[in-house]
N, C-alpha and C positions, 0 to 999 in steps of 0.2 A: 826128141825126148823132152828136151826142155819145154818147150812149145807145149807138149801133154802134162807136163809137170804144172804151168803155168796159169794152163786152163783150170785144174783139179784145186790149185788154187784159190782162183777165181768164184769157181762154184760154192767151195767149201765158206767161204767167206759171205758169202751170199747167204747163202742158207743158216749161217751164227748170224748175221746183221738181220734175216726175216724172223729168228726167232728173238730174236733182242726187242723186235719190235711187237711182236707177238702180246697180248693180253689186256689184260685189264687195271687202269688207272682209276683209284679213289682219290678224290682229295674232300677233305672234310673242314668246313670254314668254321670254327664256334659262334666265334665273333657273329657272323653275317647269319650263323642257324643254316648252312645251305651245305649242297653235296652236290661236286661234279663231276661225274663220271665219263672218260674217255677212253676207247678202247681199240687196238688193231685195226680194226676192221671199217674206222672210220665213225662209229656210234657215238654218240654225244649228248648226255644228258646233265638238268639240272633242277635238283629235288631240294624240297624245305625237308628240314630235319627237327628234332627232337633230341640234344644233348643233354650232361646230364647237369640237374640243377644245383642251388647251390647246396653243398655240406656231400652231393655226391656227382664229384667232375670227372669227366670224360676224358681217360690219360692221351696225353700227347703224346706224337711218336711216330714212327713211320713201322708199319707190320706186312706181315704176311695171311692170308687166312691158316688157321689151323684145323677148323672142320666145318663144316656144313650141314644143318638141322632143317630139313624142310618143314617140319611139326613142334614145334618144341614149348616146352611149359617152367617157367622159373617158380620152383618149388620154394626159395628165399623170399623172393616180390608177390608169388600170386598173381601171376601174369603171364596169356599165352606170347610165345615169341616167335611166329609163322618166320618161315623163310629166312633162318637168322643163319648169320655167315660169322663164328667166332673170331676174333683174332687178336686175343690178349685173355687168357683166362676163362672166366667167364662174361668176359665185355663182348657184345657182339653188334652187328648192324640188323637188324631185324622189323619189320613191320610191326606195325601197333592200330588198334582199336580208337585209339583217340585221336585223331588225324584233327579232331580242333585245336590241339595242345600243340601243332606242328607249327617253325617256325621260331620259336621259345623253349627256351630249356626246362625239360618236365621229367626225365628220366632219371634211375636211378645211377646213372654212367653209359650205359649202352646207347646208341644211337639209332632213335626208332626213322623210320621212313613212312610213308603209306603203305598198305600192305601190298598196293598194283608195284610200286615201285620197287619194293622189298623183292617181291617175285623177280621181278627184272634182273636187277641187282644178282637173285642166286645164281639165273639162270647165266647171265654173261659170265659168272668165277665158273659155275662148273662146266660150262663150254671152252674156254680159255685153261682150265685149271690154276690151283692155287700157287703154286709155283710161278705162274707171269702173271700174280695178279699182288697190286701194290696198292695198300692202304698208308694215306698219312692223315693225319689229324692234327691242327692248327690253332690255335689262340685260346681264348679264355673268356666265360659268357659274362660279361659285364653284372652288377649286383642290378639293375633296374629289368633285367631279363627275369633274372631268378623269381618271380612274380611268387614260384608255390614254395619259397624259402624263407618268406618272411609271413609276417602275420596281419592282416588287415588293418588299415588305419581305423580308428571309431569316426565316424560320422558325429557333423553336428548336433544333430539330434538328440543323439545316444548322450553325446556329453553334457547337453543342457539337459538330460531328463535326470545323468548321475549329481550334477549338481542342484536341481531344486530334489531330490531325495535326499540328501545331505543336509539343505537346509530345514527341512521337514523334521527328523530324525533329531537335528540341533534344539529345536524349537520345541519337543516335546520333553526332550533331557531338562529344561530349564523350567518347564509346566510343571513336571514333577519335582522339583528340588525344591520348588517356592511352598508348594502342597502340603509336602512332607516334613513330618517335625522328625528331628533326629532319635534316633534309636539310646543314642548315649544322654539325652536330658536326664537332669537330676528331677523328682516331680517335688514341689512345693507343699511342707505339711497343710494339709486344710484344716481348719479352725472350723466348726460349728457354732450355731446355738448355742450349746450349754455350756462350753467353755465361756462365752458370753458374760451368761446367767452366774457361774461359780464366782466366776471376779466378782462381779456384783456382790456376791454375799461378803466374800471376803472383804471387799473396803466398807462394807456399813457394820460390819460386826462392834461392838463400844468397846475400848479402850480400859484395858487393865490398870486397877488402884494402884496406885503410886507406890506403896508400900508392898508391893505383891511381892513374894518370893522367887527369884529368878530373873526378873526382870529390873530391880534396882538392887545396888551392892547390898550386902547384911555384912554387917559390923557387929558381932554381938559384945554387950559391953564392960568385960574385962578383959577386951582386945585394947583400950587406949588409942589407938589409932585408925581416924573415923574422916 
């Protein structure tokens, strides 16, 4: 009895230790941009990825899937998301159209694949199912990655062409200011000709008799004091 006892054992422990080993391993590099997948059955794969870039990073963590979208359309991004395997929300693993952005972070958090690989990917969780299947996610994509998070440097060119337009722009400011007589001048009365002429008459007019009225005192004389 024991001896059948011992066996039953045996088996049973076998069978938790085959399904312990059972399924599907994710492991997701940021740092390196890569995904390597190891599964039961001895499968071993290793894909460039697409994390998310900067201002939208790709949570760390270790997950579970929570659903499976063989079709799927992000109605937020505008963007189809083939073969996506969720497992936080709406963050998923899913293939993408841009397979030249792969390798660098270009996503908006999700982690795109190729879409052959994406396939792969569904097909190994839903054969295996989600339950033995184990996603982690690791580091953090450095700022000289994030290439679609910053903004172009200007080119030489550009900058020499904004500075002789500066000087151009300087140089006509001061053409104008030399040209232009100010708005606030006082204008200077102008004199004519016959102003001229009037003086003229006035200095040669002859000179009033000495005795004229108004022009020397009058004294008349029995005022006494003269």
């Amino acid at each position: 009895m024991r001896r059948v006892l011992g066996i039953l054992a045996v088996l049973i422990l076998s069978a938790i230790a085959g399904t312990a080993r059972a399924g599907v391993d994710v492991k997701v590099d940021i740092v390196a941009q890569r995904m390597s997948v190891t599964t039961s059955d001895g499968e071993v794969y290793d894909w460039k990825i697409s994390s998310g870039r900067k201002g939208f990073r790709s949570p760390n963590g270790v997950y579970r899937p929570t659903r499976l979208e063989k079709s799927w359309y992000s109605r937020k991004y505008g963007g189809a998301m083939p073969h996506a395997v969720f497992f936080r929300g709406g963050y998923a693993i899913h293939g993408t159209t841009a397979v030249g952005a792969l390798g660098r972070p270009a996503s908006h958090g999700c982690i795109r694949l190729h879409p052959a690989n994406a396939a792969k990917l569904f097909a190994l969780v839903k054969k295996h199912g989600a339950g033995q299947t184990r996603i982690a996610l690791n580091g953090a994509a450095p700022d000289d990655l994030s290439r679609f998070a910053k903004a172009p440097a200007p080119s030489k060119a550009k900058i020499a062409k904004a500075a002789a337009s500066k000087q151009t722009i300087a140089k006509h400011k001061i053409a104008k200011t030399k040209h232009h007589k100010p708005a606030t001048q006082i204008a200077r009365p102008h004199r004519g000709g016959g102003w001229e002429a009037a003086r003229g008459q006035i200095l040669l007019r002859p000179s009033l008799p000495a005795g004229a009225y108004g022009y020397q005192p009058y004294y008349p004389s029995g005022y006494g004091w003269r």
